[in-house]
C-alpha positions as CSV (number, residue, x, y, z in Angstrom):
1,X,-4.8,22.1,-60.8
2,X,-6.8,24.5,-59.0
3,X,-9.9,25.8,-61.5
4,X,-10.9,28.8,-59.3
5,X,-7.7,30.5,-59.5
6,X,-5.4,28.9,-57.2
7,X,-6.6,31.3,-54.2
8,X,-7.8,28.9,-51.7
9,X,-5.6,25.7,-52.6
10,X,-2.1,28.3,-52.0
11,X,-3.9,29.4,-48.7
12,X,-4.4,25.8,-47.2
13,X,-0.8,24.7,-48.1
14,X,0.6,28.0,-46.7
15,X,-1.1,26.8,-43.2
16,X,0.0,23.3,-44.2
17,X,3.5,24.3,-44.1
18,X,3.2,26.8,-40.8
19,X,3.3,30.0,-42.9
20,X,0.4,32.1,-41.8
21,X,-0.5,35.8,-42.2
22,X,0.1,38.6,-39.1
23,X,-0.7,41.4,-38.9
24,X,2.2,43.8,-36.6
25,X,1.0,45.3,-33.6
26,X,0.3,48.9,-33.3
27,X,3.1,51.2,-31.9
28,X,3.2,51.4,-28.2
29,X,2.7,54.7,-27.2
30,X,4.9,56.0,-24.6
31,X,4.1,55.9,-20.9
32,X,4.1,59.4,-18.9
33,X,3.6,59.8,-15.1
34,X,1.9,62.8,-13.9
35,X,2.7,64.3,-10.5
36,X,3.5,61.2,-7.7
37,X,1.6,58.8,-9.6
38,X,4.3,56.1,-10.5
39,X,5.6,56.4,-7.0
40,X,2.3,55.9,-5.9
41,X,1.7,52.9,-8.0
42,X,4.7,51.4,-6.6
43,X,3.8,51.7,-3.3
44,X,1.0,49.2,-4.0
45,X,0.8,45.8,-3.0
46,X,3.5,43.6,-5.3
47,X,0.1,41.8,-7.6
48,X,-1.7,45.0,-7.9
49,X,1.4,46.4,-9.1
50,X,1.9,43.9,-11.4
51,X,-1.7,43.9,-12.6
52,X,-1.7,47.2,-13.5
53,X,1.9,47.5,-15.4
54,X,-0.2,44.3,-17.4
55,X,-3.5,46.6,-18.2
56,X,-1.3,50.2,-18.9
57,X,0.7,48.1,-21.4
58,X,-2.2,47.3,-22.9
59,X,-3.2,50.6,-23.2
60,X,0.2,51.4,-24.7
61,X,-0.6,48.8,-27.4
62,X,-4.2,50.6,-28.0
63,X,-6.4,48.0,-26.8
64,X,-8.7,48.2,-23.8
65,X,-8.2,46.5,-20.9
66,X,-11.4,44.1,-19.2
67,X,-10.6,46.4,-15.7
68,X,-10.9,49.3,-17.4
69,X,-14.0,51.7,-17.0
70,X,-14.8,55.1,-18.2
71,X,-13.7,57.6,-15.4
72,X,-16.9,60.0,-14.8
73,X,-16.6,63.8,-15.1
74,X,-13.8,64.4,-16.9
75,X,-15.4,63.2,-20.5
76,X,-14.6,61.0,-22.8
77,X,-10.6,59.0,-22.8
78,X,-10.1,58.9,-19.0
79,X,-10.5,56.0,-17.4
80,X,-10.1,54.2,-14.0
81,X,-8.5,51.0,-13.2
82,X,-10.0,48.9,-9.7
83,X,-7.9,46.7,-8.6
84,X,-10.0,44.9,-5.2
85,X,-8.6,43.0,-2.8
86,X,-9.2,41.5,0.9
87,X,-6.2,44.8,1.9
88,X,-8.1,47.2,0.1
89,X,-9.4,49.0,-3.0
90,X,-6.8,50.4,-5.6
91,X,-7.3,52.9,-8.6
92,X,-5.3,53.7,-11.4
93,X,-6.5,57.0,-13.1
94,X,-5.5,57.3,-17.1
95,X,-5.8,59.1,-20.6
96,X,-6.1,58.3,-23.8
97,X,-7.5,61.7,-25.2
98,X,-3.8,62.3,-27.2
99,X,-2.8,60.7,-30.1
100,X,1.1,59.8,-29.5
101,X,1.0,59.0,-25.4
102,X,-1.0,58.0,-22.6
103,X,-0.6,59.7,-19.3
104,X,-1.2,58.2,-16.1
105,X,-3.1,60.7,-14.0
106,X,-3.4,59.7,-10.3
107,X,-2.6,56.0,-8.6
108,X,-4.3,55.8,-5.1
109,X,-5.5,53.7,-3.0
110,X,-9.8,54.4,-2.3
111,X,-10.1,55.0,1.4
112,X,-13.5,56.9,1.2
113,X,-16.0,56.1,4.0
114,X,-19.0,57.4,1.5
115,X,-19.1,53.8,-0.2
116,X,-18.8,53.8,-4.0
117,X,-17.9,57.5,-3.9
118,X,-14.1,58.7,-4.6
119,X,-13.2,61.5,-2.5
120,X,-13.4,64.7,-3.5
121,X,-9.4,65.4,-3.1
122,X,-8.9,62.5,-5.5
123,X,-11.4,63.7,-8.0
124,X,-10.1,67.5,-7.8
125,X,-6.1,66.2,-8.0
126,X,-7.5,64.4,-11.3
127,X,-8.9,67.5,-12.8
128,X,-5.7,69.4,-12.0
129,X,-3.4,66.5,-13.6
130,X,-5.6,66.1,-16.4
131,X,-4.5,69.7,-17.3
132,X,-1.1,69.2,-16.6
133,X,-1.2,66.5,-19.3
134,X,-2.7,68.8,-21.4
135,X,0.2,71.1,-20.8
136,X,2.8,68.4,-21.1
137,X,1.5,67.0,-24.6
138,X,1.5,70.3,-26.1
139,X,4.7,71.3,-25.5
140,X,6.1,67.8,-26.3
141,X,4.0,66.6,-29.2
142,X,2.7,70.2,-30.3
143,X,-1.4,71.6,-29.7
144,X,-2.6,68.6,-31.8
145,X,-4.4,66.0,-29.7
């Protein structure tokens, strides 16, 4: 008999017998496209496709994926995925600012001859879309965010 009540001995033969604790995964938040962006996407080579359908359902889940990085002058919950390859650069342009969905912004692919920079098009369509989402949550999920 266990002397220091029981707690560790029932915990060793749980694991003994395959029975383990999990913990359920968050709700996945729903998906939504702004503007030509899933068309976009799918217009991408077959692997970056895949590659980022793999990260955005990580976002879904509420995790972060390792390609992610913060997307610069929009503020905080916008982010960028880079997909590089031999063919080219590709970008995935997200939210996460609402609570119950994540929108997908802009999916292009980065054709700027000014290096690291994204061209100013891209950056403005962002902006716009980013409102758009804005628009879109509210009237789907009401003005909380």
């Amino acid at each position: 008999m266990d002397k220091g009540g029981g707690r560790a001995r029932r915990s060793r033969r749980h694991t003994e017998y395959g029975i383990m604790a999990r913990t359920l995964p968050a709700p996945e938040k729903p998906l939504h496209w702004v503007g030509s962006a899933k068309k976009d996407l799918l217009g991408f080579p077959e692997d970056v496709v895949d590659d980022f359908g793999y990260a955005l359902g990580v976002v879904q889940q509420g995790g972060t994926p390792p390609s992610a990085k913060a997307w610069k002058g929009e503020g905080p919950g916008v982010f960028e995925l880079v997909e590089d390859r031999r063919a080219g650069t590709w970008r995935t342009v997200y939210t996460v600012r609402f609570e119950k969905a994540v929108y997908v912004l802009h999916c292009f692919q980065k054709k700027s001859p000014s290096g690291v920079r994204t061209a100013q098009t891209d950056v403005d369509l962002i902006r716009r879309r980013l409102k758009t989402a804005r628009e879109d949550y509210e009237v789907r999920y009401g003005k909380k965010t």
